[in-house]
N, C-alpha and C positions, 0 to 999 in steps of 0.2 A: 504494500500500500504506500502511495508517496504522500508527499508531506501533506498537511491539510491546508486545501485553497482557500478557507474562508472559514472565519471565526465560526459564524453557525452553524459549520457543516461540522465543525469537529465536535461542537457540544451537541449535535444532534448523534454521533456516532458516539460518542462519550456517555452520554444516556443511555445509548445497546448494551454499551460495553457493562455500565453496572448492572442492567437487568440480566445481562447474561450471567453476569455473577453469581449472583442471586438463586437464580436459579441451577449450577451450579454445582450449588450445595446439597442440593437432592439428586442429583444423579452422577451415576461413572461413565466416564465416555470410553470409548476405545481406543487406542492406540494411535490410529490414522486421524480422526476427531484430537485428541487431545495433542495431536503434533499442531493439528492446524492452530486451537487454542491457543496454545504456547507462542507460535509464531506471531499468531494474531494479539495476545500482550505485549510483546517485546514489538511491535508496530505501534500498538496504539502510546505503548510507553515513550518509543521514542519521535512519536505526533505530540504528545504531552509535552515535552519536553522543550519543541519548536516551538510550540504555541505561547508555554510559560512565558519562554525567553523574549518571542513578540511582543507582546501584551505587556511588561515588563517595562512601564513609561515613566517617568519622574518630570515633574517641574515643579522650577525654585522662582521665587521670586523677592527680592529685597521689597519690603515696606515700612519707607521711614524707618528705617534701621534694622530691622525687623526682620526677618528668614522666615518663608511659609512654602512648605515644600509638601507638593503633594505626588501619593504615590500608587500607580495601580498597576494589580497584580494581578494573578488569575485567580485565586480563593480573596482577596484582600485587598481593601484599598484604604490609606492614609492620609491622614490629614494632621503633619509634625507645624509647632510654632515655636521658632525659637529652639527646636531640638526636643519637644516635649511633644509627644503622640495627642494629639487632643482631643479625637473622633475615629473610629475604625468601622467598617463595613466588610464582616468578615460572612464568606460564602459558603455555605455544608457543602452546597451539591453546585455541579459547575452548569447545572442545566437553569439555574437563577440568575447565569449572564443572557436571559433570552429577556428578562427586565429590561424595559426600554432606557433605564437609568437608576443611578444612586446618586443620593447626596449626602456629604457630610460638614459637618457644623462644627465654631468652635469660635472662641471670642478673643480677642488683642487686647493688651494691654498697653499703652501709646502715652501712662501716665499723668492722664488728663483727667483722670477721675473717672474717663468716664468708659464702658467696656464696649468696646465696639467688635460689631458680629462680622465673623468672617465664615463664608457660605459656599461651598464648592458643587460642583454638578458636573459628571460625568455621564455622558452616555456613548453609542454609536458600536458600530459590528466591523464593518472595514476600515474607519479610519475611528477613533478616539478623540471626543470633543472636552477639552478640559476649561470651564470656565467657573473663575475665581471672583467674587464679590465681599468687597467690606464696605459694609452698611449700603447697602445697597447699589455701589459704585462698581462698576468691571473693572478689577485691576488686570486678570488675565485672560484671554479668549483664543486657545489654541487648540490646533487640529495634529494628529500624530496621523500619518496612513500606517496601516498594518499592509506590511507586504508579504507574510509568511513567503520569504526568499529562501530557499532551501541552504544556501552557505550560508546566510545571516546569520549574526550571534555565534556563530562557532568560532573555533579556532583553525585557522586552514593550516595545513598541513605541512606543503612545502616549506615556507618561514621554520613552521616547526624542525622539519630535518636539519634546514640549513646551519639554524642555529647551532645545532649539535655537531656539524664537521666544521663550524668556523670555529667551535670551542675546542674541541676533541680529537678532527682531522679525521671521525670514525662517527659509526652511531655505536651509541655506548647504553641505548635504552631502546629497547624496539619494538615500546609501544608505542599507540598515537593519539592522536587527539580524538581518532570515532570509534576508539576503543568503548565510552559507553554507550554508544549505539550498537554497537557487535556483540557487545558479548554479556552475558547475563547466568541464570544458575544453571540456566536450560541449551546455553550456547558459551562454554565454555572455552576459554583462549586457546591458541595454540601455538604448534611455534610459525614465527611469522613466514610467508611463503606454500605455509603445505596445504591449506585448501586449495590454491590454484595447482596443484598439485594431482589431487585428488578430484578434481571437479568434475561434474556432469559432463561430459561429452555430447550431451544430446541436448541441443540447444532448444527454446522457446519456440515454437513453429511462427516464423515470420518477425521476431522480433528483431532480425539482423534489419530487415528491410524499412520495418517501422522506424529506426532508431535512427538510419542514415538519412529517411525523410524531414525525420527532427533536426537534423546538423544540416542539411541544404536551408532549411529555413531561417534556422540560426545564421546559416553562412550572409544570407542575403536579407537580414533583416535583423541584427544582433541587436536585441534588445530584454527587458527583464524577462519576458515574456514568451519570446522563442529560447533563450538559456534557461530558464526554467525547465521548458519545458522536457528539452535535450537532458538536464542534471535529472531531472526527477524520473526521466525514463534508464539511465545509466545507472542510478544508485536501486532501483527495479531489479537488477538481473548480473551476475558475477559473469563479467568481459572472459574470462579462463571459457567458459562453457559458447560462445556464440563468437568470438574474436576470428577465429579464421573467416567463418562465412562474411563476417562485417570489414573484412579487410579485403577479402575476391570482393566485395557490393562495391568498395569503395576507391577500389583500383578502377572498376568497371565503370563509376561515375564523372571521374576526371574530370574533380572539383578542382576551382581556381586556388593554386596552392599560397599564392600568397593568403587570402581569406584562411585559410585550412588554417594557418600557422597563424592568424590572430587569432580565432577563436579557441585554439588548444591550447595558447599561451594565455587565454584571458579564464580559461579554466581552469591551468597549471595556478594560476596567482589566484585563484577563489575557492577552491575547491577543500572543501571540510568533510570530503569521504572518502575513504581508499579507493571505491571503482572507477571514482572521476579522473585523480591521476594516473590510473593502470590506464583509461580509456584518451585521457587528452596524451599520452605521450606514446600511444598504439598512433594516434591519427598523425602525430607531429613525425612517426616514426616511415610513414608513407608520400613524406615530401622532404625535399633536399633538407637534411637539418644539419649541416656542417656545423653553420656561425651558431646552433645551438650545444653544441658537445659541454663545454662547458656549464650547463644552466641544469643540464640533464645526470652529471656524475653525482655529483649530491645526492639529485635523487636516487639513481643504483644504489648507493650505497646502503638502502634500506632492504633489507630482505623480501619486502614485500613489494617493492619493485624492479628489483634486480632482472628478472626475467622482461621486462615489460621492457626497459631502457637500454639494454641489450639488442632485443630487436629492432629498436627505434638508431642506435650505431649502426646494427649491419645493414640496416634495408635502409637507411637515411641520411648513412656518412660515408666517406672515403677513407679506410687506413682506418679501421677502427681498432682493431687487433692490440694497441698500447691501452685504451682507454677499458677495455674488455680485462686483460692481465691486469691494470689497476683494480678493476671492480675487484676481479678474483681474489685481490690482494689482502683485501677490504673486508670481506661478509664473511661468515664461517659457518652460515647452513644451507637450505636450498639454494641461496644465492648463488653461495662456492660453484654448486652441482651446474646450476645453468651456464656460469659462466665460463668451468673449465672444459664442456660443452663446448664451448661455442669459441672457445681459448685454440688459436692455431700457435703452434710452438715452433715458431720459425728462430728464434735463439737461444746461442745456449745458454742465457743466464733463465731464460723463460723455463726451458728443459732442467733446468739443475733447482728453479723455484720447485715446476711441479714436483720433483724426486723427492725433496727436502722439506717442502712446506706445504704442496697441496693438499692432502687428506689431511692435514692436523687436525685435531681437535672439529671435528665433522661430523653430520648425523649421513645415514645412509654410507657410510666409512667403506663398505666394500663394493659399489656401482662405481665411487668416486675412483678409490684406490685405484682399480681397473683404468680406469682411463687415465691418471697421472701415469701407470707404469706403461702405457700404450704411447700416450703423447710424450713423453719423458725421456722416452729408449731407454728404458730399466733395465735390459739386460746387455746394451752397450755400455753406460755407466759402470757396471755391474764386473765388465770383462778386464776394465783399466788393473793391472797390476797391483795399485795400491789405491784405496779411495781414501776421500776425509771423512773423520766422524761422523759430520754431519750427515754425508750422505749413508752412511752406516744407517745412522738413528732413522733417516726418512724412509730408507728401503726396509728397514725392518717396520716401524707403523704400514705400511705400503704388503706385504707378505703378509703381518699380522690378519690387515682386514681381508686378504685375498684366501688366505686360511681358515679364516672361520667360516663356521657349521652353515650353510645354505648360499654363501660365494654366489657370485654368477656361474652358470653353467659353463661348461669348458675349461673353467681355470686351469685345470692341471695338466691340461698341452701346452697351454702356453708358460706356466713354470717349466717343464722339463723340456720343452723343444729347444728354448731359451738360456738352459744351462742357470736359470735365475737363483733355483736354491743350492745348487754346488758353491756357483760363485760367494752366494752370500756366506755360506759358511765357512766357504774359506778365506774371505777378508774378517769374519771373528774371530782368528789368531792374532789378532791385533788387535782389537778396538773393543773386544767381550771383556769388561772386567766389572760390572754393575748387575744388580739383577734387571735391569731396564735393558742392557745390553741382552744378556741371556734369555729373557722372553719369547723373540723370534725362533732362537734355536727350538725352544722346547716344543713352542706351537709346529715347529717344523718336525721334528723328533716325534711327536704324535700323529700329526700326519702319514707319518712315513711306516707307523706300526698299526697301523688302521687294516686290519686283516680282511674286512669286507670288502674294503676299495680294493686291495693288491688283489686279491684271490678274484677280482673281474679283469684284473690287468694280466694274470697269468701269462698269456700267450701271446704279452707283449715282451720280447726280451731285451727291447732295445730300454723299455723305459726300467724291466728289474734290474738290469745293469746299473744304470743311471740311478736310483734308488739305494743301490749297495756302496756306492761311488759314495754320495751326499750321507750313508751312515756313519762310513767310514771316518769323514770329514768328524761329524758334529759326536760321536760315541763320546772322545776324551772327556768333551763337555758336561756330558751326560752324567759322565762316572766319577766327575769332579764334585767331594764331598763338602765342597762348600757355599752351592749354590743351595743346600737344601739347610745347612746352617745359616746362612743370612735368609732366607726366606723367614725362619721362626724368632730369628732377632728384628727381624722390619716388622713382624706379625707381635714382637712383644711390646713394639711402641706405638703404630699405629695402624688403622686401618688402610692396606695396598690389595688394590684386587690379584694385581702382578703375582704379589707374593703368595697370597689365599692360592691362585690357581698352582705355580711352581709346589708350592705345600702340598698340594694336593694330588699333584703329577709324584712324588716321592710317599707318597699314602703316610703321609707324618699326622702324628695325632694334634691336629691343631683347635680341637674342641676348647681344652682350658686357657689358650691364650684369647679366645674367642669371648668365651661369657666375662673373664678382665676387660680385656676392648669394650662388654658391654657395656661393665659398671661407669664405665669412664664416657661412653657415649651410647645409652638407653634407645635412642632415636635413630641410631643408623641405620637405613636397612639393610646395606649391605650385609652387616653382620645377619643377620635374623636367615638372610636368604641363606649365607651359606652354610650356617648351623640346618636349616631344612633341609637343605642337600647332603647331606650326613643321610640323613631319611633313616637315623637309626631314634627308635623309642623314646629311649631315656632321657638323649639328647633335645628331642622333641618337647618330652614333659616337662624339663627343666627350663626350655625355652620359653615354653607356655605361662605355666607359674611367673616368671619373671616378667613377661608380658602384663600379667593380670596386673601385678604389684606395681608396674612404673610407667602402665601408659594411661592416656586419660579415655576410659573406654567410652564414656560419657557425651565428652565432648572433643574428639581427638583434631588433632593437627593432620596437616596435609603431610609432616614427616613420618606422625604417629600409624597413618589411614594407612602409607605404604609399608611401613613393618606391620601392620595387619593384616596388611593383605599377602604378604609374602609367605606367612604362616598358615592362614584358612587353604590360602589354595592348592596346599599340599597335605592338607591332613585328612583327607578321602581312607588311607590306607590305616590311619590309628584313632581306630573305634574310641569314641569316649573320652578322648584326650582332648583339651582345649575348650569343651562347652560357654565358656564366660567370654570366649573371645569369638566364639561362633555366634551369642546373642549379640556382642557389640556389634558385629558386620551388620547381623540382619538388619538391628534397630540403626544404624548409622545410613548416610544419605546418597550417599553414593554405590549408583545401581550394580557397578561392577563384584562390589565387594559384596553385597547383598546377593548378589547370584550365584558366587563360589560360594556362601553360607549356606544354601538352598541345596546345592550341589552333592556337597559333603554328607548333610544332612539326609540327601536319598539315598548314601550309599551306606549309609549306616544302621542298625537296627534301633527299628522306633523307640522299644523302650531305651534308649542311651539315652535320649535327647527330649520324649514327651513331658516337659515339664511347664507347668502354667506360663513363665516368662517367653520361654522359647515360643511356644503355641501363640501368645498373644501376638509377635511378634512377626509371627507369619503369616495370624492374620492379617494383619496389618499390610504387611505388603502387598496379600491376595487379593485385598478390596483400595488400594491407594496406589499402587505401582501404576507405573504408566507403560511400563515392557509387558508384554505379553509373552512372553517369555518365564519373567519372575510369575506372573500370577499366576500360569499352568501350572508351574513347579510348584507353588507354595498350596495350590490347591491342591494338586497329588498326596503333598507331605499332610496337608488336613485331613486328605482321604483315608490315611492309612489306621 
């Protein structure tokens, strides 16, 4: 729903909206219904919100010394003298602005003996008539127009980023100003970048067509009215899902590109929504935008446009390929991914970045990894006689993620046809003396004893060769007893997953340095996780008890919610164990962990767990869940 065009129609929908309420209260909706619901609050909330902000008039006026400031609001209007509230006209219900007017009253004092009335009148729907009388004299006779503008009253955006790389040279915060428009209990944050990610592929039928109709009009007639219109149809529908089709419409229209490039710059400077600037720098990114490369890095450098301003270099500048490696330089999540995508490595400091720095600290570690060691020449690097540390540390983060459990398909031709993990094991007689250094090896050493994957490789002899080659290499490592002694001295001081895994790879009993680590930090969950993975008993029960006693089961934290849930969702296998921590899940708010409570609880026998809290508890969810999911389950577990 876009913003609302006109005071009455909001408080006309504003009226639905509490009857709907209301009503409400007596029934359950279903799933598809209660999606809509949800949606359609978080609309109406943030209509509320514009409108507030509209409506929201002040006028002051000096009389004979005197300050008479009056104030309206949407529940409330003001009438301060002198900084003392002197009359209020406060509103229950927002359907009493359909009164054709309010007045409020209030007297001056001018020291003359004598008290003179000072008399205000407000009324009007689209524009706001403010007129101020003492003693019956017009001191003030003004009109405010309401324009419900859909950027009005916000904060836009751009400014916002800027400010942040004129300070920092980076964005160092990566939220934004329509963050409380986006997100709520029901549409919770993410990290910035991964819905356009994940987006609907299947666009609005004809809203490509509808929207480019909007921007010709705007092009040939920019005014509030045509940009209106344009903004409120763009912040309508996420550009990720209709952008190709809108971009074949709009190559196909062969708009006047000077106009193209005012109005996408007059959006880029108003724009208070994320899909306005993904949408004004897609159109700007469709006409020569050389003289703009610079207007446009800034904005890259947010995650959530990194992709959008990428495209708008390649398809709208010359030699973009520097400005692309800067972004890369820049962002550290989806941004990374799109830009070392679209990153050509035509030098070698480019090639020795991606080896060294590109995967660092990165979500999606093993698609990136992949292509730093493809664009990189990882195993030319790799083949030099001697390398520097650095490149050591980056090919190993680089292996690490190409090694872990579910890689892209095929990795393991391209490690061994490459000679990549020979090589690398044989540049760690050098540069192996940390457990950070040793890592790689091990993850490689596991690899390499994985009897499912060799025993399909059998009647490969070129690669068991190869195989026996790279044991050879990395065994000493292996059988070097003091990789499994610093694993339990870094395990005695603080929490290292490095070391958790290496400890684990040497089957060392690292349970009791585990529940110390806990005392010292209650809330980590690392810990919690890897006491579950023991997946032995006792270790269980102790962890459980300990849970009960130091987390707040009541009212838990977002660090608490994840050591809860690390525990419920493996205790399927030990009947009866945990109860107090299986009620918290259920009764707690968030739906994921209430489902592995559900879960458990079916696979365990009824009487462990039939007790009044628990039962209650389930009801609970069977009649107020909004998953259909939970409520089958919890109806099941009622049935039994």
């Amino acid at each position: 729903m876009n913003t609302v065009t006109s005071y009455i129609s909001f408080i006309a929908l504003f009226s639905w909206y509490d009857d709907m309420q209301v009503y409400d209260k007596f029934n359950t909706r279903k799933k598809a219904i209660m999606g809509f619901k949800d949606e359609f609050k978080r609309e109406m909330r943030n209509a509320m919100k514009d409108v507030h902000k509209e409506v929201h008039k002040t006028w002051k006026i000096d009389y004979k010394g005197h300050c008479i400031e009056v104030i309206h609001q949407l529940k409330e209007e003001l009438l301060i003298i002198d900084g003392i509230t002197v009359d209020t006209n406060k509103r229950k219900y927002l359907i009493s602005h359909l009164i054709p007017f309010s007045k409020l009253s209030g007297t001056l004092d001018l020291g003359d003996g004598v008290k003179h009335r000072v008399s205000v009148k407000l009324d009007g729907f689209i524009s706001l008539q403010c007129t101020v009388k003492i003693d019956n004299e017009t001191v003030l006779s003004d009109s405010l127009k309401l324009d419900f503008l859909p950027w009005n009253h916000k904060e836009k955006i751009v400014p916002y980023i800027e400010q942040q790389v004129r300070t920092h040279n980076k964005i160092v915060d990566d939220s934004l100003p329509d963050d409380e428009y986006m997100y709520d209990d029901n549409h919770p944050s993410v990290a910035a970048g991964l819905p356009d990610h994940h987006a609907d592929d299947v666009p609005t039928p004809l809203f490509a067509k509808k929207l480019l109709r909007l921007f010709e009009k705007q092009l040939k007639h920019p005014t509030n009215k045509t940009r209106k219109a344009t903004y409120e149809a763009i912040i309508s529908d996420n550009i990720a899902s209709y952008g190709e089709q809108f971009i074949e419409r709009f190559e196909e229209a062969e708009l006047d590109e000077s106009l193209v490039q005012r109005e996408a710059l007059w959006l880029l400077e108003h724009a208070a929504h994320r899909e306005v600037i993904k949408f004004a720098v897609t159109v700007l990114g469709c006409t020569n935008c050389e003289q703009y490369k610079e207007q446009l890095l800034p904005i890259g450098m947010h995650e959530q446009f990194t992709s959008y301003v990428i495209f708008a270099l390649k398809n709208g500048t010359r030699q973009a390929n520097n400005e692309i490696w800067q972004l890369a330089r820049s962002v550290h999540g989806f941004g990374r991914i799109t830009a070392v995508e679209q990153l050509e490595a035509t030098t070698p400091e480019i090639k020795h970045w991606l080896l060294t720095k590109g995967s660092e600290d990165i979500v999606m570690s093993d698609y990136l990894a992949y292509m730093c060691a493809i664009k990189g020449e990882l195993a030319i690097a790799l083949y030099q006689e001697t390398i520097s540390k650095e490149l050591y540390d980056g090919a190993g983060l680089i292996l690490e993620a190409l090694l872990h459990e579910g890689a892209e398909q095929g990795i393991e031709d391209y490690l061994f046809e490459n000679a990549i993990l020979y090589r690398f094991a044989s540049h760690a007689r050098i540069h192996c003396e940390s457990l950070k250094d040793f890592y790689p090896l091990m993850k490689i050493n596991r690899f390499l004893s994985d009897e499912e994957f060799w025993g399909e490789q059998s009647e490969d002899q070129w690669k068991q060769d190869e195989r026996r080659s790279i044991q050879q290499v990395i065994q000493p490592f292996m059988n070097d007893p003091k990789w499994p002694q610093l694993a339990m001295d870094a395990l005695e001081q603080d929490v290292d997953y490095k070391a958790l895994e290496i400890a684990r790879f040497y089957e060392l009993d690292i349970v009791p340095n585990l529940f110390k680590l806990l005392e010292r930090y209650p809330t980590n969950s690392e810990i919690y996780y890897a006491i579950m993975e023991t997946n032995h008993r006792q270790h269980i029960i102790d962890l459980c008890a300990f849970a009960e006693n130091h987390l707040s089961l009541s009212s838990l934290s977002d660090e608490e919610e994840d050591c809860l849930r690390y525990i419920v969702q493996d205790l399927h296998e030990h009947e009866g164990v945990g109860l107090p921590l299986i009620q918290a899940a259920l009764e707690s708010d968030t739906g994921v962990i209430q489902y592995q409570a559900l879960s458990v609880l079916s696979e365990w026998t009824p009487s462990t767990w039939q007790q009044p809290t628990i039962l209650t508890a389930i009801k609970n969810i069977a009649t107020t869940s909004k998953d259909k999911e939970d409520c089958k389950l919890a109806n099941e577990l009622l049935s039994k």
